[in-house]
C-alpha angles and dihedrals in degrees: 000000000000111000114246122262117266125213145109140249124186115258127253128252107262079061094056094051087048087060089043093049095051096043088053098048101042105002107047091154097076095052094120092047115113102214120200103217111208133182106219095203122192095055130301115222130157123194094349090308128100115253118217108186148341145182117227109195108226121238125244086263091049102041104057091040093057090027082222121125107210125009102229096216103202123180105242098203091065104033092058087056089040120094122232093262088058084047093061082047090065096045107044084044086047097050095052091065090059121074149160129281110227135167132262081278097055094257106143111234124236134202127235086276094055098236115125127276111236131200131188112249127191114257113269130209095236090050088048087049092065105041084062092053090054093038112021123205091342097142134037086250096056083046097059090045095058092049090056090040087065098048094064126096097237085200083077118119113238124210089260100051083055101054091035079053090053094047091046085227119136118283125253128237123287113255111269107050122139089015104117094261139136114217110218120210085250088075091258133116132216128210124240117247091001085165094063107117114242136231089257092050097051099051088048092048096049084041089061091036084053095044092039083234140117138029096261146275114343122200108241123243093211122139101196112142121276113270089255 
């Protein structure tokens, strides 16, 4: 079988308001960026997983020749079988992993130009934790989350409860919080729409209405590492 073609395209306008929609709504900060959006066709994986998007910051050359800040890579194959909520998904997860350069006091610089510096950032817990209050399970990876997440006695001191207890200051809140969960009296939680199908299952499902064949979409048992 001949591997598919791979190549980009820039994507279309809706795609660039949505961007825009999200950065003003949740990611103010980067107002002033100028984002490249571009469409990798032919399949995107890393490390055996598929990769949904990613932001690549531009270099000093590139930057002032396209006059653009960061290039949004976004796997077109699955874009095109996504709705617009796990859209969204993409971009807000996207986004975290962007930030600001700043000195050694917190002031953002700033180029010639005036607009921010950026830099890529790996993705952090808290960031994650947000993204599944906005979006809910929306991938495999969300999914398996919440079903850990059930299996935790959620009486269990964390390491913060501990030191907050030594220095006789307040407690902070139990994990999970804000996760899009239902503690139950046994101590369990449970996650919110667990029945919405995921990115993964919707490209399997349109691929076996496509082929005529299988009985539908089938959750993954795979153990590979969070996204994040």
């Amino acid at each position: 079988m001949a591997k598919a073609e791979k190549f980009h395209t820039e994507a279309i306008e809706e795609t660039y308001e949505m961007l825009a929609d999200m950065i003003q709504k949740h990611h103010h900060y980067f107002g002033d960026t100028e984002v490249l959006i571009l469409m990798k066709h032919g399949g995107w994986k890393s490390k055996g997983k598929t990769v949904f998007g990613k932001f690549k910051v531009l270099g000093d050359d590139l930057r002032s020749t396209w006059e653009k800040d960061a290039i949004l890579y976004l796997n077109a194959e699955m874009w095109n079988k996504m709705s617009e909520p796990q859209q969204r998904y993409v971009l807000d997860h996207a986004l975290f992993m962007l930030d600001l350069k700043s000195d050694k006091d917190g002031n953002t610089l700033e180029a010639a130009d005036g607009r921010p510096l950026l830099k890529t950032v790996p993705p952090d817990i808290e960031a994650f934790v947000e993204v599944i209050k906005r979006h809910g399970p929306t991938t495999e990876d969300v999914k398996r989350l919440g079903l850990a997440i059930k299996e935790v006695n959620m009486d269990q001191l964390t390491i913060e409860d501990v030191i907050a207890k030594q220095q006789g200051g307040d407690q902070p809140k139990q994990p999970g919080n804000g996760v899009k969960v239902t503690h139950n009296l046994d101590g369990t939680v449970e996650v919110e729409d667990k029945n919405q199908l995921t990115i993964e299952q919707l490209a399997e499902a349109e691929a076996t209405t496509e082929n005529g064949v299988g009985d539908g979409p089938k959750i993954p048992e795979s153990d590979d590492d969070l996204p994040f």
